[in-house]
KEKEDREN-629811 format. One record per residue: residue in one letter; y, x, z of N, C-alpha, C, O, CB in turn. Coordinates in steps of 0.1 Angstrom, whole numbers, padded with zeros to 4 digits, always signed. Each point is the difference from the previous one (the first is absolute). Glycine has a CB too. Example, Ala and Ser with C-alpha at 12.3 -4.5 7.8 and 13.67 -1.06 7.14 Angstrom:
<ketis>
A-0057+0132+0078+0012-0009+0000+0012+0009+0000+0000+0010+0007-0012-0029+0005S+0023+0015-0019+0011+0009+0000+0011-0008+0008+0011+0005+0001-0017+0007-0023
</ketis>
This chain:
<ketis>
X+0072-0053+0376+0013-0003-0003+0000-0011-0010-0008+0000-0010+0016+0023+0015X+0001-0034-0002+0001-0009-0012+0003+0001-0010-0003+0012-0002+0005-0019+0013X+0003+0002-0024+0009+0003-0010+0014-0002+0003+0009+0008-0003-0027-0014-0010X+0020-0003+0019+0012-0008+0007+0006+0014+0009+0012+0002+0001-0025-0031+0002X+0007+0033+0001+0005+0012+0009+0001+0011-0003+0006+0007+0007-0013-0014+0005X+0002+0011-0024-0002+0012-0006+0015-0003-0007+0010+0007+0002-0039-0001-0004X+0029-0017-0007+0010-0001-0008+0018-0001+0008+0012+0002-0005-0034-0013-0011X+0017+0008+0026+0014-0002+0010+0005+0016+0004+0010+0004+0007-0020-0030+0005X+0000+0034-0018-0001+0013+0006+0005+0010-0014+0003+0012+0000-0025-0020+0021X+0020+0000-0031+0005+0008-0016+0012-0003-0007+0005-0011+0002-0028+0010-0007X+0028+0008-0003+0011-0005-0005-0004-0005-0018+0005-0008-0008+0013+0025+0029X-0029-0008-0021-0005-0006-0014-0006-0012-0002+0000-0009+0009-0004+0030-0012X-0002-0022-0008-0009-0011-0003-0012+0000-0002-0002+0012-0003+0015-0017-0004X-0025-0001+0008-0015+0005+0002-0008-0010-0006+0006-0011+0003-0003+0023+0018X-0012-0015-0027-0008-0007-0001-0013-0004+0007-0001+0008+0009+0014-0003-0025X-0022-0012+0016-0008-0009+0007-0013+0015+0002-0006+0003+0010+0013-0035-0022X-0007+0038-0001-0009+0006-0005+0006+0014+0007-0007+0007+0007+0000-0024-0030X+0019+0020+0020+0006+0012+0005-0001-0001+0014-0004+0011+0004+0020-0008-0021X-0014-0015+0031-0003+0002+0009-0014-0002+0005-0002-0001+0012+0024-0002-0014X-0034+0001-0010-0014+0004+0007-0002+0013+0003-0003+0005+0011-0007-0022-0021X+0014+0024-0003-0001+0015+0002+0012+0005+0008-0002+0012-0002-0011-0009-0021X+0024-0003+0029+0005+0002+0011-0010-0003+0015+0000+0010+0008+0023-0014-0024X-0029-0006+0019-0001-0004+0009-0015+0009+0001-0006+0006+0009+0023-0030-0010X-0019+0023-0011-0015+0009-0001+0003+0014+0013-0004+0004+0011-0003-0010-0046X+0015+0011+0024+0007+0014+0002+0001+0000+0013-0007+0009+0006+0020-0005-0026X-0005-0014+0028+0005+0003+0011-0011-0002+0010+0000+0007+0010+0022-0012-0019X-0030-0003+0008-0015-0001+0008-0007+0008+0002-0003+0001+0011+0001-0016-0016X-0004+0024-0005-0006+0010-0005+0005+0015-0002-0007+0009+0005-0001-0028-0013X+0020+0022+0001+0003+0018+0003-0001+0003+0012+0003-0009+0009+0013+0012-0023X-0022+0012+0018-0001+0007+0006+0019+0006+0005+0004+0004+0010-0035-0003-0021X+0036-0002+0001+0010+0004+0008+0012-0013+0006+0011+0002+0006-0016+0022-0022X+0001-0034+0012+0008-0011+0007-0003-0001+0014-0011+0001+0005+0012-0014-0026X+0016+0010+0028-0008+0002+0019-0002-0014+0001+0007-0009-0005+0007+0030+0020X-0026-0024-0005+0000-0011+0007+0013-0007+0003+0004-0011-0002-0024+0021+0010X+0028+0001-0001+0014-0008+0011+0014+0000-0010+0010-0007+0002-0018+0021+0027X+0005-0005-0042+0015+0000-0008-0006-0003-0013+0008+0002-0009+0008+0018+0022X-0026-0025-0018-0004-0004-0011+0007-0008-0012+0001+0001-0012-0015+0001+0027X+0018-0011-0004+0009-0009-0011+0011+0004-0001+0001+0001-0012-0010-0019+0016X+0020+0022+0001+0010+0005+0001-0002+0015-0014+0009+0003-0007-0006-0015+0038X-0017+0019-0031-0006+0011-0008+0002-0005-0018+0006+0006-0008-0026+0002+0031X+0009-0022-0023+0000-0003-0013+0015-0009+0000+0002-0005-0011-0033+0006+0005X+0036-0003+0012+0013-0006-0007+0010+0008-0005+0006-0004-0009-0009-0013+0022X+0006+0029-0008+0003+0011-0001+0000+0007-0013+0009+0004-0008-0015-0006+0028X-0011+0001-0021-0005+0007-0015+0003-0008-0009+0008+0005-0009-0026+0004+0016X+0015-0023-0009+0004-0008-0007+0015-0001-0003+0004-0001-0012-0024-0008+0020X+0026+0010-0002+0017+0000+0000+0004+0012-0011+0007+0000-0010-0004-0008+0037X-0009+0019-0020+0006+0015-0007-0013+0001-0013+0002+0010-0008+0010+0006+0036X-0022-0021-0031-0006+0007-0008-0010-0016-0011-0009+0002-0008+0009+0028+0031X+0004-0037-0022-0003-0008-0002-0016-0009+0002-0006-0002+0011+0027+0015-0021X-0025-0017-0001-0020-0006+0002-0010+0011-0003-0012+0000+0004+0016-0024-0014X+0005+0038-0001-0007+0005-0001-0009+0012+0009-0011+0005+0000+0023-0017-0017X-0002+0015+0025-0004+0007+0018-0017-0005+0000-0011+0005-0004+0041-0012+0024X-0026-0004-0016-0012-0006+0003-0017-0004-0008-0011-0005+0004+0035-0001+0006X-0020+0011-0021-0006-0001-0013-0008+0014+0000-0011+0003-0004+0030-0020-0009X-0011+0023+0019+0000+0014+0000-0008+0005+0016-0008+0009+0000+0033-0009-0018X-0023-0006+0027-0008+0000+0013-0014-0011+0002-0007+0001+0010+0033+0005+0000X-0030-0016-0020-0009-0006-0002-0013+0002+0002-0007-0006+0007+0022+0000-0016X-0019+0021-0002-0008+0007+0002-0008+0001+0012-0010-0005+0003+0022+0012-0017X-0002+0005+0021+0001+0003+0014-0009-0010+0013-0009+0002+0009+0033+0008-0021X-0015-0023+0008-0002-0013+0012-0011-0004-0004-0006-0006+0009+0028-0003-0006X-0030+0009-0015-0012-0003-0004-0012+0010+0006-0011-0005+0002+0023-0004-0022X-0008+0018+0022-0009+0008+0003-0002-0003+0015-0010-0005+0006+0016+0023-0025X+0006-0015+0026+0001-0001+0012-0008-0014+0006-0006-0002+0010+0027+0017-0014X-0018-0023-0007-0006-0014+0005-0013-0001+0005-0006-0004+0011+0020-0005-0026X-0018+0016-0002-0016+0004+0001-0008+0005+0010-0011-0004+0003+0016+0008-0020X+0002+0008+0024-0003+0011+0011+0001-0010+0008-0012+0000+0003+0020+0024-0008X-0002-0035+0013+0003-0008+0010-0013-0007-0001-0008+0001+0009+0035-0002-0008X-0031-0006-0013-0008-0009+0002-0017+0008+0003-0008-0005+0008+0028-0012-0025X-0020+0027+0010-0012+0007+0004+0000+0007+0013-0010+0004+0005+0008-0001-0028X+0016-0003+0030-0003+0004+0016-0004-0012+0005-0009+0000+0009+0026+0017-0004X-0013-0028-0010-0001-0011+0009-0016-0005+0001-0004-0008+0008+0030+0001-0014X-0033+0012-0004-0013-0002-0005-0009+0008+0012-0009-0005+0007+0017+0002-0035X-0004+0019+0026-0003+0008+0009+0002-0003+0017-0008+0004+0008+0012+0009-0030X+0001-0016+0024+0005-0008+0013-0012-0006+0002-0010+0006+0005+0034-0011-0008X-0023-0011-0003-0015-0009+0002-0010+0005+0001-0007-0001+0010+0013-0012-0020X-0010+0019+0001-0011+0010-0004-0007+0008+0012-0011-0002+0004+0024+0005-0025X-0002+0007+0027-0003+0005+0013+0002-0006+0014-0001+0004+0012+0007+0012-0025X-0005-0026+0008+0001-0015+0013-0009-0005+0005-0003-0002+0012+0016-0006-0021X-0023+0004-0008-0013-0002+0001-0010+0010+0007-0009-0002+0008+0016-0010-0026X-0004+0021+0014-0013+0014+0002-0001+0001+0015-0010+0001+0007+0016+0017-0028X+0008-0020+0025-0001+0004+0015-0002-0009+0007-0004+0003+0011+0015+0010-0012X-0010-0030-0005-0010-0008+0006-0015+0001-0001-0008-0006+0007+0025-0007-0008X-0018+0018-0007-0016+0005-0001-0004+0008+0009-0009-0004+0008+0009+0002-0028X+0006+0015+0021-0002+0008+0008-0004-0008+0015-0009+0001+0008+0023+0016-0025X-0001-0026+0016+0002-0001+0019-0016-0011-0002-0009+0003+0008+0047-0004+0004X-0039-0005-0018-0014-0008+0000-0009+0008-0003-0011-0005-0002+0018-0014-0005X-0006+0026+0007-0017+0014-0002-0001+0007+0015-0010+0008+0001+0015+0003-0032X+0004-0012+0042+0005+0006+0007-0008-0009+0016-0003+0002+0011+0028+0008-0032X-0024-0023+0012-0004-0010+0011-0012+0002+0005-0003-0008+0010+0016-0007-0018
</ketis>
């Protein structure tokens, strides 16, 4: 989501800095949906302000983390099993 879009979507005000950590949030929580996401943090933002998000940061960090180490695991077992299938030949 843009800023441009997010903000067309808020009635508050946000800063540059306030919408990294929104955008963070919204990329990353586990409970933001793919299909209602934005529609989710504009929402939050509206009713609860930057600090929601300040407050869900944690969370999206972790989650991030877990993503990136699947994505590692992935390759990882990518490789092996091209090995395998070349040990196979």
């Amino acid at each position: 989501m843009t800023q441009e879009e997010f903000a067309s979507r808020v009635s508050k005000k946000f800063s540059d800095d306030d919408f990294k950590l929104i955008d963070f949030v919204y990329m990353w929580h586990p409970l933001i949906s793919e299909v209602e996401g934005k529609d989710q943090v504009a929402y939050l933002f509206n009713q609860f302000g930057i600090g929601i998000f300040r407050e869900m940061e944690p969370k999206a960090n972790e989650a991030m983390r877990i993503e990136v180490e699947i994505s590692k695991l992935k390759k990882e077992i990518e490789k092996l099993t091209q090995e395998l299938a070349d040990l196979k030949k």
